[in-house]
PDB file with one MODEL, atoms N, CA, C and O in Angstrom:
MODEL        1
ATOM      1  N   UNK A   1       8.843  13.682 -19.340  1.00  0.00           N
ATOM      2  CA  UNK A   1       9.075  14.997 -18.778  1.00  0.00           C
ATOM      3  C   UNK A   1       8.462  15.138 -17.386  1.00  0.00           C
ATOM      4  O   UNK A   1       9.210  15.718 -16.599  1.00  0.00           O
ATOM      5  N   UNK A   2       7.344  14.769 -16.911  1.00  0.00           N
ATOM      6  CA  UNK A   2       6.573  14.743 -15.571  1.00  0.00           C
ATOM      7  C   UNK A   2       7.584  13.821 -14.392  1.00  0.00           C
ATOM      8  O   UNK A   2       7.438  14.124 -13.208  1.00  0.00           O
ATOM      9  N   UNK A   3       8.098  13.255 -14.575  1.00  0.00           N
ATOM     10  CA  UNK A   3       9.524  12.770 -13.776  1.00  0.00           C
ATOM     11  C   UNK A   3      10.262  13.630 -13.553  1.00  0.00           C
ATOM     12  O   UNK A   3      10.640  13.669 -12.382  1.00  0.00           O
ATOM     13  N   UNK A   4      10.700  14.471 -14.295  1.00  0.00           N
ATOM     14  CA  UNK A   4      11.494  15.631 -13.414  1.00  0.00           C
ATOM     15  C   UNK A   4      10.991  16.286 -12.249  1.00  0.00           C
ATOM     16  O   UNK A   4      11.669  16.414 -11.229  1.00  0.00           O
ATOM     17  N   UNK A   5       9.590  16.787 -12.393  1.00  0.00           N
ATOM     18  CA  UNK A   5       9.241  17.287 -11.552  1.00  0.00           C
ATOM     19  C   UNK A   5       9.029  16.629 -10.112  1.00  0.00           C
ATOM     20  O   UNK A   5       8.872  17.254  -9.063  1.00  0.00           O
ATOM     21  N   UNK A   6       9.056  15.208 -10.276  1.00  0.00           N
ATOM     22  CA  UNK A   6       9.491  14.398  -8.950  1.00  0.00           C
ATOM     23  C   UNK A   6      10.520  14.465  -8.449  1.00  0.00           C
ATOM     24  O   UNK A   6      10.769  14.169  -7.280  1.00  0.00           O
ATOM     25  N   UNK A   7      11.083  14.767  -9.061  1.00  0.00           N
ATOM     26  CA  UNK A   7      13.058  15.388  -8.040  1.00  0.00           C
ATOM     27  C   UNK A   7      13.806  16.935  -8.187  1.00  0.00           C
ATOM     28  O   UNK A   7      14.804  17.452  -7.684  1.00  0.00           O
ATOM     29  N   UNK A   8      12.787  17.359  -9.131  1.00  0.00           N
ATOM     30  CA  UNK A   8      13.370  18.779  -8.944  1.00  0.00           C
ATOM     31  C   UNK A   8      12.434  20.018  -9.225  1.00  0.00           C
ATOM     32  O   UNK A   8      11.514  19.977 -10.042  1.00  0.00           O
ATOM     33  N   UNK A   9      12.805  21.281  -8.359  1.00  0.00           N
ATOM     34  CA  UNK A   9      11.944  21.888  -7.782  1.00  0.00           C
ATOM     35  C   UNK A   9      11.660  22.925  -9.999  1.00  0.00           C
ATOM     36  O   UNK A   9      12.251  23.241 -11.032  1.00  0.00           O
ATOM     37  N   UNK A  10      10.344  22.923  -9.302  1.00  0.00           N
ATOM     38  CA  UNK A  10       9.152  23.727 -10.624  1.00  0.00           C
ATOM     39  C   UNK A  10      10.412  25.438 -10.884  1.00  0.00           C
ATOM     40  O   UNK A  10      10.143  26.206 -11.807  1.00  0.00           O
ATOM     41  N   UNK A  11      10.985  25.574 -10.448  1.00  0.00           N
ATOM     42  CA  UNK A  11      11.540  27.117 -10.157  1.00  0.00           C
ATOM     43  C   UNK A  11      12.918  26.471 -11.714  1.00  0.00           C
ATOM     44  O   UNK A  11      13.083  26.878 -12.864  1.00  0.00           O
ATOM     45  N   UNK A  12      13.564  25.414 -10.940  1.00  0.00           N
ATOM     46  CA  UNK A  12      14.686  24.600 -11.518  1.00  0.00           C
ATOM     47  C   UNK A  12      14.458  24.437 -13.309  1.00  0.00           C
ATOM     48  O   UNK A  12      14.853  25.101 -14.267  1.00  0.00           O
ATOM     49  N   UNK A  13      13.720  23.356 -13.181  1.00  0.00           N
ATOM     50  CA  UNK A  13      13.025  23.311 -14.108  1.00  0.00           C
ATOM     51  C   UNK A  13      12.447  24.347 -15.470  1.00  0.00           C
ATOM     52  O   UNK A  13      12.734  24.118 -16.645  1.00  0.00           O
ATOM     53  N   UNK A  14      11.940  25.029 -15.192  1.00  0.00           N
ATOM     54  CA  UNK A  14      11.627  26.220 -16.100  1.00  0.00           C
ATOM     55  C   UNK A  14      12.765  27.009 -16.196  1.00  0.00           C
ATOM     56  O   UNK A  14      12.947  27.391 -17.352  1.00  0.00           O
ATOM     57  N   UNK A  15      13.795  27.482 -15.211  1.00  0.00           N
ATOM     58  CA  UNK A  15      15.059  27.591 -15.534  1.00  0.00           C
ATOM     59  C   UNK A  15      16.285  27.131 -16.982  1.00  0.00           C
ATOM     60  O   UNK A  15      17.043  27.718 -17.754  1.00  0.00           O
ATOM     61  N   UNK A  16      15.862  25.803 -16.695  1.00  0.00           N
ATOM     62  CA  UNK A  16      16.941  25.169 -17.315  1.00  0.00           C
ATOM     63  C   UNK A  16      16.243  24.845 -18.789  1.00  0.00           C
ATOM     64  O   UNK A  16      16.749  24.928 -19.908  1.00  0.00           O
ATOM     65  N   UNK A  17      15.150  24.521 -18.467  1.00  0.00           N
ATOM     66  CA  UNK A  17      14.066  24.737 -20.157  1.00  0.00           C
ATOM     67  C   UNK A  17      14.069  25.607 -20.966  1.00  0.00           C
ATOM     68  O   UNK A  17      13.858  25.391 -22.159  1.00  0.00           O
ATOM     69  N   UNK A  18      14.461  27.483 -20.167  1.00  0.00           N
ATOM     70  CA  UNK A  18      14.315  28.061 -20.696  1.00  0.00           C
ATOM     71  C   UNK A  18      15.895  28.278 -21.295  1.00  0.00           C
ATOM     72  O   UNK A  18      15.848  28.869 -22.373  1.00  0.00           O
ATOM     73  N   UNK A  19      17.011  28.012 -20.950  1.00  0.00           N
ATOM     74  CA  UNK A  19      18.258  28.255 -21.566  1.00  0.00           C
ATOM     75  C   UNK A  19      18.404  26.850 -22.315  1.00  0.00           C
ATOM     76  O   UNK A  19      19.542  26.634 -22.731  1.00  0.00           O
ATOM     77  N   UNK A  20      17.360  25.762 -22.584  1.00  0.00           N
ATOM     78  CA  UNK A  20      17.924  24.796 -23.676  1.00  0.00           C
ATOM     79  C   UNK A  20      16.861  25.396 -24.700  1.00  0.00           C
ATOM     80  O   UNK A  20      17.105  24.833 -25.768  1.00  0.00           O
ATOM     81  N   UNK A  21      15.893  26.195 -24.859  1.00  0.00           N
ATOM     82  CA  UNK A  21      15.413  26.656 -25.858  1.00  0.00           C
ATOM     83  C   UNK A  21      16.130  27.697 -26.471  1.00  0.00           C
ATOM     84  O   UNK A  21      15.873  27.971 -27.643  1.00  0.00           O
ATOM     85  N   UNK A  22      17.059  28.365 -25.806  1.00  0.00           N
ATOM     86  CA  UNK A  22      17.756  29.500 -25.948  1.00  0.00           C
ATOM     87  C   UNK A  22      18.570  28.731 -26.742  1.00  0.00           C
ATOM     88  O   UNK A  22      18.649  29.129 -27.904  1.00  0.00           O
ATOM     89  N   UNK A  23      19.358  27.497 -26.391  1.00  0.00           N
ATOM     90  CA  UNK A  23      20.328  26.880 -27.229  1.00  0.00           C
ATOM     91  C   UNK A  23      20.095  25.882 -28.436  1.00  0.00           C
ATOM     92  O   UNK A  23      20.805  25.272 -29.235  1.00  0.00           O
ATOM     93  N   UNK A  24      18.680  26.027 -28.157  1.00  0.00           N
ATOM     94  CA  UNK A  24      18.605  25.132 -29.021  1.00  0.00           C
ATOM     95  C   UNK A  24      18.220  23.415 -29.008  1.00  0.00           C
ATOM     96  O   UNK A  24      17.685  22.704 -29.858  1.00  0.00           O
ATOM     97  N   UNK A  25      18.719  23.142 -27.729  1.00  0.00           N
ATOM     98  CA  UNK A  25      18.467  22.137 -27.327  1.00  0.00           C
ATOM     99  C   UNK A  25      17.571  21.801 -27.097  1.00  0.00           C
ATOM    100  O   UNK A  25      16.863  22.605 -26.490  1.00  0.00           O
ATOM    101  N   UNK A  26      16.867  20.171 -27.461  1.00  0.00           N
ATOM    102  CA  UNK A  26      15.371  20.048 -27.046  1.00  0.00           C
ATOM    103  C   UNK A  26      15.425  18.413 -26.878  1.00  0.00           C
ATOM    104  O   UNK A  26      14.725  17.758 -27.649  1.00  0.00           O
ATOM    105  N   UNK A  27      16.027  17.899 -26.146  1.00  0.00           N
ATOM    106  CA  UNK A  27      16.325  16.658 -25.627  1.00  0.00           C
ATOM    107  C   UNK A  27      16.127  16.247 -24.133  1.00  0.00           C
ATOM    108  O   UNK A  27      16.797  16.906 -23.338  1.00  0.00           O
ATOM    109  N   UNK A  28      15.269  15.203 -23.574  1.00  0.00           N
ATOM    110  CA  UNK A  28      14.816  14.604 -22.204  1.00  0.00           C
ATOM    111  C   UNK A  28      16.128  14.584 -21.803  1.00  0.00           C
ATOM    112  O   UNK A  28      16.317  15.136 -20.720  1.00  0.00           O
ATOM    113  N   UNK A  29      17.217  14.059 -22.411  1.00  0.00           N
ATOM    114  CA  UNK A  29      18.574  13.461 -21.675  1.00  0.00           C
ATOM    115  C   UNK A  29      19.532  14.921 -21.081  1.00  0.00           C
ATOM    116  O   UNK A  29      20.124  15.267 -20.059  1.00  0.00           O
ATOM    117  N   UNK A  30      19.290  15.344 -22.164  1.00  0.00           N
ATOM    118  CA  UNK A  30      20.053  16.632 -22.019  1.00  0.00           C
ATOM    119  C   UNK A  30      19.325  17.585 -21.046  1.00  0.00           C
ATOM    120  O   UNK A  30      20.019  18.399 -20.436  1.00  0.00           O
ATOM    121  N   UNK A  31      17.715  17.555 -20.803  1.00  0.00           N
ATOM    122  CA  UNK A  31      17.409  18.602 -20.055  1.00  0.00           C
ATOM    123  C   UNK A  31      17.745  17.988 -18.315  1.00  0.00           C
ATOM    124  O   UNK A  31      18.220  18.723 -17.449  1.00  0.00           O
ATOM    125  N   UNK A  32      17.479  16.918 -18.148  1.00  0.00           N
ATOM    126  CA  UNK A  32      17.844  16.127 -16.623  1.00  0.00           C
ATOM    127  C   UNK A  32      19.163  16.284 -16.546  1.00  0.00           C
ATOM    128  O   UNK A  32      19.421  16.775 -15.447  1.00  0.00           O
ATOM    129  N   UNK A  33      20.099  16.112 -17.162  1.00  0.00           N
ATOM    130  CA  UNK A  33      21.476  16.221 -17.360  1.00  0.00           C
ATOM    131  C   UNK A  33      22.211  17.511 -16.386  1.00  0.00           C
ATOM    132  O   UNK A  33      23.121  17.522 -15.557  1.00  0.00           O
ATOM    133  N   UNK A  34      21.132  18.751 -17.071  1.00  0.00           N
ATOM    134  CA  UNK A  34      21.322  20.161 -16.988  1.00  0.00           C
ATOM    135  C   UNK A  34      20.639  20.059 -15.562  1.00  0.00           C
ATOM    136  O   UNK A  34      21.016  20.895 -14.740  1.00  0.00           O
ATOM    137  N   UNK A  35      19.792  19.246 -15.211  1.00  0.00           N
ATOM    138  CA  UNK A  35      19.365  19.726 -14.018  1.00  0.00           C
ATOM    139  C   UNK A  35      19.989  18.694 -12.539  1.00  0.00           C
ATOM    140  O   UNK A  35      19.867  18.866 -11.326  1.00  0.00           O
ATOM    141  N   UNK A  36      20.518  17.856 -13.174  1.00  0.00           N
ATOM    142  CA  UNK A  36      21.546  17.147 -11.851  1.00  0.00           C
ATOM    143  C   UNK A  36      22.891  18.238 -11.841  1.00  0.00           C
ATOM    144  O   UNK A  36      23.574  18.616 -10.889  1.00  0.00           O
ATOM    145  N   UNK A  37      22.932  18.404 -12.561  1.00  0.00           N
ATOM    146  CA  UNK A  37      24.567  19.219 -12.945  1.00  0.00           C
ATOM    147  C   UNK A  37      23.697  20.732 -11.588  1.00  0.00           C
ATOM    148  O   UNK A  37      24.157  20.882 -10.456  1.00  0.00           O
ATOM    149  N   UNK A  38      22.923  21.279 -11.935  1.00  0.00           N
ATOM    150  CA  UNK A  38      22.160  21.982 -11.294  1.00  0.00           C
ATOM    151  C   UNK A  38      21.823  21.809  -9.526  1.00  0.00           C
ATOM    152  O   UNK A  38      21.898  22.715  -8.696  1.00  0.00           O
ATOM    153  N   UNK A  39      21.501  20.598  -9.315  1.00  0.00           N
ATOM    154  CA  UNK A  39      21.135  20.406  -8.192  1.00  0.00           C
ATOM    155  C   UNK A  39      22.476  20.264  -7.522  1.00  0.00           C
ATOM    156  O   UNK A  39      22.780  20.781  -6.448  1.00  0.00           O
ATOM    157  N   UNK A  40      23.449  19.302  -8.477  1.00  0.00           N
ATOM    158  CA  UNK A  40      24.873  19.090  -7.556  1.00  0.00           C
ATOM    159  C   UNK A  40      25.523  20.204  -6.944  1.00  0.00           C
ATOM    160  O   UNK A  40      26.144  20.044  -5.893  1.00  0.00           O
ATOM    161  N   UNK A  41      25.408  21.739  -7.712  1.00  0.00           N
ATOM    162  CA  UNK A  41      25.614  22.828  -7.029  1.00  0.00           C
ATOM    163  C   UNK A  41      24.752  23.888  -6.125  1.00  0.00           C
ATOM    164  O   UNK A  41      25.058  25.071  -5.973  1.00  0.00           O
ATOM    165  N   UNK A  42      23.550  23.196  -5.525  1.00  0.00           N
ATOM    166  CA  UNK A  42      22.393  24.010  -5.251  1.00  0.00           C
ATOM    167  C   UNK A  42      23.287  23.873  -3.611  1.00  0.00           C
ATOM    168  O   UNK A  42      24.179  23.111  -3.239  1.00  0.00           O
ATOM    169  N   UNK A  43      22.597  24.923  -2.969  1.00  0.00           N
ATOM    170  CA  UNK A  43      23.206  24.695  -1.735  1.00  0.00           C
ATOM    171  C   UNK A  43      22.537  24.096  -0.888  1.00  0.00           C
ATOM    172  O   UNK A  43      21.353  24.427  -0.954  1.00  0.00           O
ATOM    173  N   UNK A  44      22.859  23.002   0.264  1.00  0.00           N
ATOM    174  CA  UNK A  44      21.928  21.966   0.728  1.00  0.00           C
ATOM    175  C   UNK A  44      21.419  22.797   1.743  1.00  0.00           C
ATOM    176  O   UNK A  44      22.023  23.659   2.382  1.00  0.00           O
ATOM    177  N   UNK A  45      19.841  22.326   1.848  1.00  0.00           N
ATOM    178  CA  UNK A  45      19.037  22.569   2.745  1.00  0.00           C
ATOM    179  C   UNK A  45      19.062  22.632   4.009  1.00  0.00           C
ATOM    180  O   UNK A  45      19.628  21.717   4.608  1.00  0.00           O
ATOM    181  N   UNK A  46      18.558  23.546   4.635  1.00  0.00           N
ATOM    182  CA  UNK A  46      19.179  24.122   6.385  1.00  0.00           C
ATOM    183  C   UNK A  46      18.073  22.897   6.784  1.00  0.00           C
ATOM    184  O   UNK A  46      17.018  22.554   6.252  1.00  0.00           O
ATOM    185  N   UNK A  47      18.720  22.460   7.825  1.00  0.00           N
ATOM    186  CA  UNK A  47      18.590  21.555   8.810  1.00  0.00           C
ATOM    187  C   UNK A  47      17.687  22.088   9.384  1.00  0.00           C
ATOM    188  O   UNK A  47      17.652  23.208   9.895  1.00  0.00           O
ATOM    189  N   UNK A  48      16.145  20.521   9.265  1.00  0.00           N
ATOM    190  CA  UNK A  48      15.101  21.129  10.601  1.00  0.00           C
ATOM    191  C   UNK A  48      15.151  20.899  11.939  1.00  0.00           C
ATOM    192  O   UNK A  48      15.758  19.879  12.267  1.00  0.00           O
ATOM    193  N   UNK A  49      14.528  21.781  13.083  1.00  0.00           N
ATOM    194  CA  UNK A  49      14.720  21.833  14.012  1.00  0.00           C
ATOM    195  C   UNK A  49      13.294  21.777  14.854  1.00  0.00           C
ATOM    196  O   UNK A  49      12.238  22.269  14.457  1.00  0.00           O
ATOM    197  N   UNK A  50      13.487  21.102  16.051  1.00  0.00           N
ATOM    198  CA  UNK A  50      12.427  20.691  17.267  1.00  0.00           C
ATOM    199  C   UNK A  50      12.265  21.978  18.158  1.00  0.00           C
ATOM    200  O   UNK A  50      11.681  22.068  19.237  1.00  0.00           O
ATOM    201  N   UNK A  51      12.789  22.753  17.592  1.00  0.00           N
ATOM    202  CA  UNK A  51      13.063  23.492  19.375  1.00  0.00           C
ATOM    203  C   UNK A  51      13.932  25.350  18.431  1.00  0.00           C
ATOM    204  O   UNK A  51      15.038  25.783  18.108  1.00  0.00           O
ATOM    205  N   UNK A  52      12.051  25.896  18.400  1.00  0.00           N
ATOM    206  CA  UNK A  52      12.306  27.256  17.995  1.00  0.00           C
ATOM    207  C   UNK A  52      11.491  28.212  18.885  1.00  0.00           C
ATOM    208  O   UNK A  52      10.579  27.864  19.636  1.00  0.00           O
ATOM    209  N   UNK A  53      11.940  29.451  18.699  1.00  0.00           N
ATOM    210  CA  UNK A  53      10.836  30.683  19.199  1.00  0.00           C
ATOM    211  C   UNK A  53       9.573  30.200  18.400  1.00  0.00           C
ATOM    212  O   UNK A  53       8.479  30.012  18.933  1.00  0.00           O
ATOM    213  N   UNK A  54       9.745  30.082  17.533  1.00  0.00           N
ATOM    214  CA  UNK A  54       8.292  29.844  16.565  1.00  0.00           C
ATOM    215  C   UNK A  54       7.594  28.492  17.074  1.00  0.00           C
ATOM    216  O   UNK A  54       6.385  28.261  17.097  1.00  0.00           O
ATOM    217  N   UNK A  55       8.241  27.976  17.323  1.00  0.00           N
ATOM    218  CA  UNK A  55       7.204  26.080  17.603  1.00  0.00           C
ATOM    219  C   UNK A  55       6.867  26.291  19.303  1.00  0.00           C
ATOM    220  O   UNK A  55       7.611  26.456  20.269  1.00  0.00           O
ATOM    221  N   UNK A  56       5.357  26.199  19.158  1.00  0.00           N
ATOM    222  CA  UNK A  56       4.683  26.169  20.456  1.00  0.00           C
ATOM    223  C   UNK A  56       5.037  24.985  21.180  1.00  0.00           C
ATOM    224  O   UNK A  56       5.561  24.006  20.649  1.00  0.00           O
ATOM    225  N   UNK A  57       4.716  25.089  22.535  1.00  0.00           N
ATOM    226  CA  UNK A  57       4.639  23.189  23.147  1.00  0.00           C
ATOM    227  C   UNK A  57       3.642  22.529  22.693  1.00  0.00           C
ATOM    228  O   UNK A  57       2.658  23.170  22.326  1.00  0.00           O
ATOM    229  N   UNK A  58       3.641  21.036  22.600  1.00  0.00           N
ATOM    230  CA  UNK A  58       3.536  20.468  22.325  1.00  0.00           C
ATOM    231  C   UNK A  58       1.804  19.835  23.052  1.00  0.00           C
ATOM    232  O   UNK A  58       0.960  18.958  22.864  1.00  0.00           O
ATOM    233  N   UNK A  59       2.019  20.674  23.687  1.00  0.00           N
ATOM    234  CA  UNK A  59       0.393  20.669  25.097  1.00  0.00           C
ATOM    235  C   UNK A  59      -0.044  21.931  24.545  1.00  0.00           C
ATOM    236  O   UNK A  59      -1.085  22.148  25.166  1.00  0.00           O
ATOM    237  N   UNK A  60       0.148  22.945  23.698  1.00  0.00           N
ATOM    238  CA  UNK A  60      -0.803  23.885  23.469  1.00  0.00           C
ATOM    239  C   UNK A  60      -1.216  23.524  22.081  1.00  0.00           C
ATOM    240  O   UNK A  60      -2.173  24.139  21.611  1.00  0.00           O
ATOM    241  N   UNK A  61      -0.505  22.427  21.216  1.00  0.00           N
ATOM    242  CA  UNK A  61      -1.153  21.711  19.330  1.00  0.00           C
ATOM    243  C   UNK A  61      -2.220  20.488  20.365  1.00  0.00           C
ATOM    244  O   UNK A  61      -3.051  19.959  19.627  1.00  0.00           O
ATOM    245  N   UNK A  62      -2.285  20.168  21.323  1.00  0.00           N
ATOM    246  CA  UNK A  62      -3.312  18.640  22.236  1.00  0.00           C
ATOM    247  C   UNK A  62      -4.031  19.407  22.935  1.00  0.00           C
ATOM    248  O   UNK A  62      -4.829  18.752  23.606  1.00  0.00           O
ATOM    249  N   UNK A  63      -4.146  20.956  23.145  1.00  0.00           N
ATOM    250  CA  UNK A  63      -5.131  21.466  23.470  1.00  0.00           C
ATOM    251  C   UNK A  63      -5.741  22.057  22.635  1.00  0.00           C
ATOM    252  O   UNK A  63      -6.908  22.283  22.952  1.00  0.00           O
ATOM    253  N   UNK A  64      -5.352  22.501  21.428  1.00  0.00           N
ATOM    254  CA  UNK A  64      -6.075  23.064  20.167  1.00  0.00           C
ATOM    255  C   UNK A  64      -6.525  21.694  19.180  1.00  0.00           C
ATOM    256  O   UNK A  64      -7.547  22.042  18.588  1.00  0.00           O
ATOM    257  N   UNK A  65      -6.315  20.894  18.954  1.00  0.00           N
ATOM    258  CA  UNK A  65      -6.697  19.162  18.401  1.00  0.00           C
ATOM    259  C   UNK A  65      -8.375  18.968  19.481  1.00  0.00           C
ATOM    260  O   UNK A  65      -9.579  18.921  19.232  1.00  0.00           O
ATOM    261  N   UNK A  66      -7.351  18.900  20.918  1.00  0.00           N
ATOM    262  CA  UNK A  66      -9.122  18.239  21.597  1.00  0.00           C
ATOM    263  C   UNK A  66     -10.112  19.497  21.682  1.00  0.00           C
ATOM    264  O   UNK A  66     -11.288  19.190  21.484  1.00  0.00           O
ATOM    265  N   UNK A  67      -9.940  20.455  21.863  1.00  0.00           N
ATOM    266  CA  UNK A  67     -10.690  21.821  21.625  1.00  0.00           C
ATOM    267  C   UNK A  67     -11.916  21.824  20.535  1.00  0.00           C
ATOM    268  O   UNK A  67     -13.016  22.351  20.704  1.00  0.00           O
ATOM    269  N   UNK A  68     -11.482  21.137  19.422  1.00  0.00           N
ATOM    270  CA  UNK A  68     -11.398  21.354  17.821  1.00  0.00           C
ATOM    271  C   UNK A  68     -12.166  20.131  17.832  1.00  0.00           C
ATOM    272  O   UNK A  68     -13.117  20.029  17.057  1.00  0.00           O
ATOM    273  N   UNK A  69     -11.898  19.294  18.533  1.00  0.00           N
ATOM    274  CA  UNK A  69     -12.077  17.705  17.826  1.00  0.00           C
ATOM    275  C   UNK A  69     -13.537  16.761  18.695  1.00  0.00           C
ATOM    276  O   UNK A  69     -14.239  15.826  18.310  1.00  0.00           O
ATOM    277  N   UNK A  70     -13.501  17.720  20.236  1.00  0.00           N
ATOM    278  CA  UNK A  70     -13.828  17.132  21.116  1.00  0.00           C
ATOM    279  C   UNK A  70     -13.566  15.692  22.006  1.00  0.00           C
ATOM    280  O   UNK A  70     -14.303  14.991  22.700  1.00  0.00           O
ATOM    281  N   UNK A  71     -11.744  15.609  21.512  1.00  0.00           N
ATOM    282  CA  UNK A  71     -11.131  14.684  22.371  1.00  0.00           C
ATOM    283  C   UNK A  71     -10.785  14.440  23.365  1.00  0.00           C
ATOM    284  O   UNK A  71     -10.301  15.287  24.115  1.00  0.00           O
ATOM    285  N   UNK A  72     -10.946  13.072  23.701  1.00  0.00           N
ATOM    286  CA  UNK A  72     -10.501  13.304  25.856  1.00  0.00           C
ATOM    287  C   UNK A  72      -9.040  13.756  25.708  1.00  0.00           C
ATOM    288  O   UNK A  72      -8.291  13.715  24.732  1.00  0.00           O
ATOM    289  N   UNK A  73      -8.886  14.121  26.744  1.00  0.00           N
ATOM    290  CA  UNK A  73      -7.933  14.414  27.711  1.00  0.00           C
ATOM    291  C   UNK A  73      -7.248  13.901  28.491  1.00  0.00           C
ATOM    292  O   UNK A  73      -7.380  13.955  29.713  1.00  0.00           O
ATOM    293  N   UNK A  74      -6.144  13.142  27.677  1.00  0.00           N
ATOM    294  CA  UNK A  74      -5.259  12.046  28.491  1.00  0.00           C
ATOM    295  C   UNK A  74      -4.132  13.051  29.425  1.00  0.00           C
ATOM    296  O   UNK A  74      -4.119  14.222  29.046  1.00  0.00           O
ATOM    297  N   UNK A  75      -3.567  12.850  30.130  1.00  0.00           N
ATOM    298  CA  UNK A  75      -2.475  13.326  30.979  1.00  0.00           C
ATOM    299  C   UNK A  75      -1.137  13.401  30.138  1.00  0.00           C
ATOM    300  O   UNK A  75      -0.776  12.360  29.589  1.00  0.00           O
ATOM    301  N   UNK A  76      -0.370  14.544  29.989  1.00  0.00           N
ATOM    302  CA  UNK A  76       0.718  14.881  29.627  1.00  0.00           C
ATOM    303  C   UNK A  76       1.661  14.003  29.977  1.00  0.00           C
ATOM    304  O   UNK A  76       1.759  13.939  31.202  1.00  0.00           O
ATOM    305  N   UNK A  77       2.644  13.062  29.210  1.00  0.00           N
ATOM    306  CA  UNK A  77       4.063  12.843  29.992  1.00  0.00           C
ATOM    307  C   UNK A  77       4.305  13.978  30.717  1.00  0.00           C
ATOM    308  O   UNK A  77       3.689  15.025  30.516  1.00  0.00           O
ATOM    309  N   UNK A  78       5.614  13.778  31.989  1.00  0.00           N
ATOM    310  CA  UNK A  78       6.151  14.733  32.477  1.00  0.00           C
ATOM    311  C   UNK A  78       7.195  15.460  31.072  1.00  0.00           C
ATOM    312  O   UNK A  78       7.103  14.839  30.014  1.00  0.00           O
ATOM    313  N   UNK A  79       7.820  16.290  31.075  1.00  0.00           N
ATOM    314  CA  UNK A  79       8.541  16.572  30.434  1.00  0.00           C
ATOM    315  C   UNK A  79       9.641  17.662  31.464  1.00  0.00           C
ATOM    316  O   UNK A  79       9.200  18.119  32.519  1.00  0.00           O
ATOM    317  N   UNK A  80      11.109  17.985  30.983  1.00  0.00           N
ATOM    318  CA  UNK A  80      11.974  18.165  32.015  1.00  0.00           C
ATOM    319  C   UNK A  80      11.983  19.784  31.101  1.00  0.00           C
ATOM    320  O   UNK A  80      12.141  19.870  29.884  1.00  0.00           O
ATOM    321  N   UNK A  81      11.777  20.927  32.022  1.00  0.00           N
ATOM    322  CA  UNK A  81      11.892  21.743  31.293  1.00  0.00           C
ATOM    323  C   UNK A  81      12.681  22.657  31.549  1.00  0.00           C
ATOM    324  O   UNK A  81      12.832  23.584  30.754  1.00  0.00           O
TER     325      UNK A  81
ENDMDL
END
């Protein structure tokens, strides 16, 4: 049973546990079964992205690191902005 939880999310899981107790069902084969059948219709995950309002540059996470850390201070690549 601890193998499921390596491929499918804790939410899933207790889901699908709780409608094979409902049925009756109480089988390893049958509960993974229920939960590929599950995942094959989950809707796929939004695509991550480099480049948001939310994500700072990349020189203000190497000024909060050496700040924090007391690391030198190498020179920035240029970057084209």
């Amino acid at each position: 049973m601890s193998n499921l939880a390596r491929h499918h999310r804790r939410e899933d899981i207790e889901a699908v546990a709780q409608s094979a107790l409902a049925a009756g069902v109480h089988t390893y084969s049958s509960l993974k079964h229920a939960l590929e059948r599950r995942a094959a219709h989950a809707p796929a995950a939004p695509a991550l992205t480099q480049t948001a309002a939310e994500i700072r540059d990349i020189r203000e996470y190497q000024d909060f690191f050496d700040t924090h850390t007391g690391g030198d201070r190498r020179p920035y690549p240029e970057t084209a902005a």
